[in-house]
C-alpha positions in Angstrom: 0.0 0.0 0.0 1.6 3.3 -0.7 1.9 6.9 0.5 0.0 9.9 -0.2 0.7 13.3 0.8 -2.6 14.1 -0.8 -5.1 12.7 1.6 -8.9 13.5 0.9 -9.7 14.7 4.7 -7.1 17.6 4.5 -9.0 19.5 1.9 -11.2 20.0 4.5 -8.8 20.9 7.4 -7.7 24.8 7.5 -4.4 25.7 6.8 -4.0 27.7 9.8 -1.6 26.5 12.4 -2.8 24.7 15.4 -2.1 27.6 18.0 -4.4 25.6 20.9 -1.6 22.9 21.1 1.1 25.8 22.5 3.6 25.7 20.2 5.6 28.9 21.3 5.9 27.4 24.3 8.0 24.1 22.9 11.8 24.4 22.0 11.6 23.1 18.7 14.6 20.8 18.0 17.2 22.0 15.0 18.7 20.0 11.9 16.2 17.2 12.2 14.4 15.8 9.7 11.1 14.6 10.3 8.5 12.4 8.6 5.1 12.1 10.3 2.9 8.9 9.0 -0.6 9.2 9.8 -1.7 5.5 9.8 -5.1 3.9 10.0 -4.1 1.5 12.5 -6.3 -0.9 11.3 -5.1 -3.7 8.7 -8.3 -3.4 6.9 -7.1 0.3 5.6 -3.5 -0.1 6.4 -1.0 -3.0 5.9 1.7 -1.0 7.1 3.8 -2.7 3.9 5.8 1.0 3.4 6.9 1.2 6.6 10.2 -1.3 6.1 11.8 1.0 3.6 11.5 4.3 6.0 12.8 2.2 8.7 16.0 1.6 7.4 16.0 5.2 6.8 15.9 6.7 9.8 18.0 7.4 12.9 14.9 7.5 15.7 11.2 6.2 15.4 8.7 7.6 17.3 5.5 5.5 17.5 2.1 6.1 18.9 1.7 3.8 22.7 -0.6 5.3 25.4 -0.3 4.3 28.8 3.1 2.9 27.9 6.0 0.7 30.4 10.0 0.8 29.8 9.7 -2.8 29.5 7.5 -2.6 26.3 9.8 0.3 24.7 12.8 -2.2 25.6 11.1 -5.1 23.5 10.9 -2.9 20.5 14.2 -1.2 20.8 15.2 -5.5 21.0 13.3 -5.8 17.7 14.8 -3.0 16.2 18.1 -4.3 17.1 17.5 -7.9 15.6 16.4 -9.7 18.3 14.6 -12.4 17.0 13.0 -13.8 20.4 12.3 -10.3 20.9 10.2 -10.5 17.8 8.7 -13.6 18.5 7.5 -12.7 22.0 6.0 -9.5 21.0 4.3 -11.3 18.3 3.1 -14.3 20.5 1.6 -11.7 23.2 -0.3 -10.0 20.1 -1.5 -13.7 18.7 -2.9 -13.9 22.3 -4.4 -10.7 22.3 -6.2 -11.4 18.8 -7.6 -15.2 20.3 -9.3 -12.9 23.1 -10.2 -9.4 21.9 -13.4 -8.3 20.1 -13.5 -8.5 16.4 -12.8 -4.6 16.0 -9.9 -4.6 17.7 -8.5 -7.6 16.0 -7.9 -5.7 13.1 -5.7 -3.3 15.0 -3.5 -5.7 16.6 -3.0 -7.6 13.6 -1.8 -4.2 12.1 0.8 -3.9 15.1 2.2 -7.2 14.4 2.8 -5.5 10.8 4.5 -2.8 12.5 6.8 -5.4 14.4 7.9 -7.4 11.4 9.1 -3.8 9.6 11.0 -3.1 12.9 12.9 -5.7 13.2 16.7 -5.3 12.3 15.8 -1.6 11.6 18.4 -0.2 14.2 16.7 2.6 14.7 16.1 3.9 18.2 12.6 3.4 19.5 10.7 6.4 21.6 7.2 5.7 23.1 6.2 9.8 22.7 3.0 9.1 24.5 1.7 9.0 28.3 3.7 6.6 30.2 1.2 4.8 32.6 2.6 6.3 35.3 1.1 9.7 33.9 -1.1 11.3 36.2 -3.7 11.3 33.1 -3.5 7.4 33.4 -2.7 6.7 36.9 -6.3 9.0 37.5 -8.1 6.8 35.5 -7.0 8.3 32.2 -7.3 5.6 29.7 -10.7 4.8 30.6 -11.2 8.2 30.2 -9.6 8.4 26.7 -11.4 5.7 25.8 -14.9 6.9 26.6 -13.6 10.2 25.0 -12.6 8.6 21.4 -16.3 6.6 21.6 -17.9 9.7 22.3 -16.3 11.6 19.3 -17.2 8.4 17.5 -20.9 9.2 18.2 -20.0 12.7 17.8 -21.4 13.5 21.0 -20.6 17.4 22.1 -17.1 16.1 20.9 -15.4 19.8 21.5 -17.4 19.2 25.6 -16.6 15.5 25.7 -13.8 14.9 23.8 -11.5 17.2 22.1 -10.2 19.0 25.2 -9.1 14.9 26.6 -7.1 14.5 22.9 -5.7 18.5 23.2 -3.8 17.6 26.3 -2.7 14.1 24.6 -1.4 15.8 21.5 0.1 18.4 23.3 2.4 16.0 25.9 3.3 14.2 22.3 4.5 17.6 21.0 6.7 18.3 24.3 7.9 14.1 24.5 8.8 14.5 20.7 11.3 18.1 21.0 12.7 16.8 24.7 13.4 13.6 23.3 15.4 14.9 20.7 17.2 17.3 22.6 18.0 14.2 25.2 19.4 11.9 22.2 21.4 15.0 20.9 23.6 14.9 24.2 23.4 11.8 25.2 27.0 10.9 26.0 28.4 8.4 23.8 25.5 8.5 21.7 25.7 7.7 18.0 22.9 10.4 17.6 25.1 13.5 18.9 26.4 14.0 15.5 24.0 12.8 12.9 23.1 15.5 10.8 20.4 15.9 10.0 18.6 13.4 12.8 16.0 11.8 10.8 13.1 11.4 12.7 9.8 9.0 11.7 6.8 9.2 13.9 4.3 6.9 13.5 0.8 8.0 14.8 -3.0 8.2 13.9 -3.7 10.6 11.3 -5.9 12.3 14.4 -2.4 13.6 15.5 -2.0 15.8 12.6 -1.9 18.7 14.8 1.5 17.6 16.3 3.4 17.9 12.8 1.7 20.9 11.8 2.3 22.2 15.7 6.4 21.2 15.1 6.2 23.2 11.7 4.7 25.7 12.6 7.0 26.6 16.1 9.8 26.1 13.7 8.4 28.9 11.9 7.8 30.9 14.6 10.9 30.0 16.1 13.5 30.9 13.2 14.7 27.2 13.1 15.3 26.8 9.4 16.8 23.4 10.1 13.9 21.7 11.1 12.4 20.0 7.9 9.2 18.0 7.9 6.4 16.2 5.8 3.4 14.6 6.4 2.0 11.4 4.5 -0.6 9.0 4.5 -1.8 5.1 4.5 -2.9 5.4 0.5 -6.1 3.2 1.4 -8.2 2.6 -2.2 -11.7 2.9 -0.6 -13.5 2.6 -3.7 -12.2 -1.5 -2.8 -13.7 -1.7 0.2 -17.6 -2.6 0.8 -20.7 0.1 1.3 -19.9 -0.4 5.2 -15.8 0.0 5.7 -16.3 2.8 3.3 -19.1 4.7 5.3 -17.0 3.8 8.1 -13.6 5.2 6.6 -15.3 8.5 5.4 -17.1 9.4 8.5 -13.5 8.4 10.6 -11.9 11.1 8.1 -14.6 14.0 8.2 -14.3 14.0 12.3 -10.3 13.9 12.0 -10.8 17.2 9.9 -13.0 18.7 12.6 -10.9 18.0 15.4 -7.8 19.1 13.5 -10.0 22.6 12.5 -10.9 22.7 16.3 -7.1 23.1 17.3 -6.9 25.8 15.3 -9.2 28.1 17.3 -8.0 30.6 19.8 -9.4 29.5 22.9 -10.8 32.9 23.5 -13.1 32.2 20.0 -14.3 28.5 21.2 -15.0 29.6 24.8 
């Protein structure tokens, strides 16, 4: 499945920048350069099948994992590094995942276990840029909360009440994990990264998170860092192939991604 930096929901999406996610408030990193994926995360739409090639490419992958542990990031940065039991564990805990799950999210995990096979022998490094689960926003409940928040913007139930201020504060602690990571691998003693110029960065998220890459552009603007280059694409999914229901489903996902993404780019003060 290919890439498209031409996706149909951004024609609806404003080309303003996102000012509610804070940008001029984040140190934006300098000679980096960054590719942001916005996947479906589901294999139905996305098989994940471009994601090998940019591997091999780039010097630190940043991936989409809420409530995250170190000893999850550690099994990937394994894979990465050709760990083949590494692999094979991470793949078994998915096949167990898919034997118990509901259908829906079968789809999802059988697109991670995509994501782990293009990993592995990749040698980049691997950054969860996400709430650990020791957040506060998790330890209080959090992904619960989340969870309730992404059905209700499903249902699109008073989503800019219910739901877009819970995915403003995710998408704004990505932004912040994404620079200070960055800045952390850049002077890391003894660190391979300290010198790689430019860093090439690939972050891996839903195409909901838009508002992060066009957040990082945009502070880079703002900023004067002139190093900092960036492009987003997107899972090229043929929907015309897929039946009267996936389709419905696909087109409704993408006209609430564009109103969320138009929602960040309200002052507060106009949205209040």
């Amino acid at each position: 499945m290919p890439l498209t930096s031409e996706h149909a929901f951004l024609e609806k999406v404003s080309k303003d920048p996102p000012v509610k996610l804070g940008y001029h408030e984040v140190r934006i990193p300098e000679d980096v350069d960054f590719t942001f994926i916005g996947a479906d995360h589901d294999i139905r739409f996305d098989t994940a099948d471009y994601l090998q090639a940019l591997l091999l490419k780039a010097d630190v992958f940043f991936c989409e994992e809420v409530a995250w542990t170190p000893p999850a990031q550690e099994n990937l940065q394994h894979i990465a590094n050709k760990d083949f039991r590494a692999l094979q564990r991470q793949q078994s805990i998915a096949d167990r995942e898919i034997k118990s799950q509901h259908w829906q999210n079968v789809y999802q995990t059988k697109w991670a276990k995509a994501v782990y096979s293009a990993l592995y022998g990749s040698q980049v490094q691997v950054v969860f840029a996400d709430y650990p689960a020791n957040h506060p926003e998790i330890e209080s409940g959090g992904v619960a909360r989340y969870r309730q928040a992404f059905a209700q913007w499903q249902n699109n139930e008073s989503p800019e009440v219910n739901s877009y201020p819970v995915f403003l504060r995710r998408d704004s602690y990505i932004l912040r994990a994404i620079c200070d990571s960055i800045a952390q691998l850049r002077t890391e003693a003894g660190s391979k990264l300290t010198t790689k110029s430019p860093l090439r960065v690939l972050a891996l998220y839903g195409g909901q998170h838009l508002g992060v890459f066009d957040a990082l552009m945009a502070g880079a603007r703002s900023q004067g860092v002139e190093s900092m280059h960036g492009r987003a694409q997107f899972s090229a999914c043929d929907i015309d192939q897929l039946d009267s229901e996936l389709r419905k489903k696909y087109e409704e996902y993408d006209d609430r991604t564009a109103q969320y993404l138009n929602w960040l780019r309200v002052p507060e003060e106009q949205t209040s």
